[in-house]
C-alpha positions in Angstrom: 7.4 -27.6 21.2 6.1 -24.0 19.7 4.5 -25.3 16.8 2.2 -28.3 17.1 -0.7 -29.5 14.5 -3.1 -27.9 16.0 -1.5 -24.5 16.3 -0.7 -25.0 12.8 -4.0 -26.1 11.8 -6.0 -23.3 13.8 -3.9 -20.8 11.2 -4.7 -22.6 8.1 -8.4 -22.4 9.3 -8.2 -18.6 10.3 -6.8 -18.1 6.7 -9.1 -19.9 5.2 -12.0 -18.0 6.8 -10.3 -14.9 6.0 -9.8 -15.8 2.0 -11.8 -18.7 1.6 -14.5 -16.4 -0.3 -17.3 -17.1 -2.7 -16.8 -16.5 -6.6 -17.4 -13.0 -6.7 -14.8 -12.0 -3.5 -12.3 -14.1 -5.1 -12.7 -12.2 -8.2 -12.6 -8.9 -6.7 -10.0 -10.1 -4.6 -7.7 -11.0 -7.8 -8.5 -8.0 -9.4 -7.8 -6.2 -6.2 -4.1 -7.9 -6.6 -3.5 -7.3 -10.5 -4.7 -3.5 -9.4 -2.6 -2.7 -6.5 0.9 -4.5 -8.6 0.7 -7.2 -6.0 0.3 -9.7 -9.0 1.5 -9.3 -12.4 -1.2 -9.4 -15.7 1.3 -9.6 -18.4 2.7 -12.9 -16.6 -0.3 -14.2 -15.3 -3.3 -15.3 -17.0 -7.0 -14.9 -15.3 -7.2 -19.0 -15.2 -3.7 -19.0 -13.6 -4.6 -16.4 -11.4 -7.6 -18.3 -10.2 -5.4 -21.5 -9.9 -2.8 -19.4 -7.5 -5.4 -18.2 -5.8 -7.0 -21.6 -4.9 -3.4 -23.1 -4.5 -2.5 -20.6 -1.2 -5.2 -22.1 0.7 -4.4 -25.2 0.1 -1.1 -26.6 2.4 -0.5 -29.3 0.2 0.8 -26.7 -2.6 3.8 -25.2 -2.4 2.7 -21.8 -3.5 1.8 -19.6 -0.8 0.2 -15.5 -0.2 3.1 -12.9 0.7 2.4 -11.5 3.8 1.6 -8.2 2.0 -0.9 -9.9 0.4 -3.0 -11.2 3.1 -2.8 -8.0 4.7 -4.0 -5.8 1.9 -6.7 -8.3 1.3 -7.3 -8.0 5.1 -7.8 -4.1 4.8 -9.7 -4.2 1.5 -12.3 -6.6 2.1 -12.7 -6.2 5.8 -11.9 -9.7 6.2 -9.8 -9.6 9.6 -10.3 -13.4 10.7 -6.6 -14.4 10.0 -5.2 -11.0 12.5 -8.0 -11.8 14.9 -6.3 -15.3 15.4 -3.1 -13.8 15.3 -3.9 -11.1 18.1 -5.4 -14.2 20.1 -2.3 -16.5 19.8 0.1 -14.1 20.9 -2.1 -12.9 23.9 -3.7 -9.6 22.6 -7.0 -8.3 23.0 -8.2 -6.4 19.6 -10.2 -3.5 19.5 -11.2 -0.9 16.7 -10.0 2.3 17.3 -13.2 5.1 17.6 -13.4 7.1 14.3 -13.1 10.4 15.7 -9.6 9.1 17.6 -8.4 7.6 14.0 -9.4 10.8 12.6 -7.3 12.8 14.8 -4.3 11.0 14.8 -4.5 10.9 11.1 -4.7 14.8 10.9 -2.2 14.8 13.4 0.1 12.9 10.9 -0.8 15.2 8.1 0.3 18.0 10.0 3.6 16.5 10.9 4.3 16.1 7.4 3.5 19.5 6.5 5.5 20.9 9.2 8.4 18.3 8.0 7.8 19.9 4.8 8.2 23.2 5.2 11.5 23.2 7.1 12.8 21.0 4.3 11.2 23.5 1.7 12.7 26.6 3.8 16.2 25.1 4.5 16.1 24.2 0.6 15.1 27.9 -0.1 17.5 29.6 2.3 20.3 27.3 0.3 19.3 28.4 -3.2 19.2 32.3 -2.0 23.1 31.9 -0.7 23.8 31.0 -4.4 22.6 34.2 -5.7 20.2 35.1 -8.5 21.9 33.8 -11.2 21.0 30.2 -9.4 17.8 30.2 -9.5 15.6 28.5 -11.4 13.2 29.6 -14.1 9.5 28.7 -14.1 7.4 29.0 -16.6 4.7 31.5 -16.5 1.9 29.0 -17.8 2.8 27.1 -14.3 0.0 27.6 -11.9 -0.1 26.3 -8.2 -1.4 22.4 -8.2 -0.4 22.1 -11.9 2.1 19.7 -12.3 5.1 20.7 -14.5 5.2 19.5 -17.9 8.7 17.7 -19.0 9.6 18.2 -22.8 12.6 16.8 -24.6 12.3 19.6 -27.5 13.3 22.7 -25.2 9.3 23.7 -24.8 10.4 25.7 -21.6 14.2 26.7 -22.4 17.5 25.1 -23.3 17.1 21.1 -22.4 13.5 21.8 -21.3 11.6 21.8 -18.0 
């Protein structure tokens, strides 16, 4: 059999040590979820939240953490019992990658999306100059690099507006 008792417990307990926090973790951790959207406010009171909260951790409740959840929690608060467990179970070793080696694969991704960008950007460009001048679009002269453009329903920049 695959899943046993104590495969099952070992999970609970790796949860728990990952989100089983004192007061003021739990509280940053619940703000942390109303913050990031994971949680709704306006449906959700803070004694409700708490309650929730509490309830995940416990396998008696049927209320239970989304994966997404646990794993932003897990990046948040540098809490990574629950993956470590994880990692062990299915037969990994875990390691943190070096700083500088994140760093540069990190830059490496921001240049890939710049590149990505500017063929998009230059294909889009090439298309609008086969249209002619009459095609293309006016910007507003108050429009400065890094300023996003400003949308207005009364016509501000022209017929129908920006």
């Amino acid at each position: 059999m695959w899943i046993d008792a104590g495969w099952a417990q070992r999970g609970l307990d790796a949860l728990r040590s990952t989100l089983d926090v004192d007061g003021t973790t739990k509280k940053a951790m619940i703000e942390f979820l109303f913050h990031e959207g994971f949680w709704d406010q306006d449906k959700l009171t803070w004694d409700a939240a708490i309650s929730r909260f509490n309830d995940c951790l416990n396998p008696g409740k049927p209320a239970f953490f989304k994966l997404g959840e646990v794993w932003a929690l897990m990046k948040r608060f540098e809490r990574h019992e629950l993956f470590h467990a994880l990692a062990q179970d299915l037969g990994f070793e875990v390691r943190r990658i070096p700083t500088e080696e994140r760093r540069q694969a990190l830059l490496q991704r921001v240049a890939t999306a710049i590149e990505g960008f500017e063929e998009e950007l230059a294909g889009a460009r090439a298309e609008l100059a086969r249209l002619g001048p009459d095609a293309q679009p006016a910007v507003p002269r108050d429009l400065r690099h890094g300023q996003a453009p400003r949308f207005s329903i009364d016509g501000e920049y022209g017929a129908g507006g920006f």
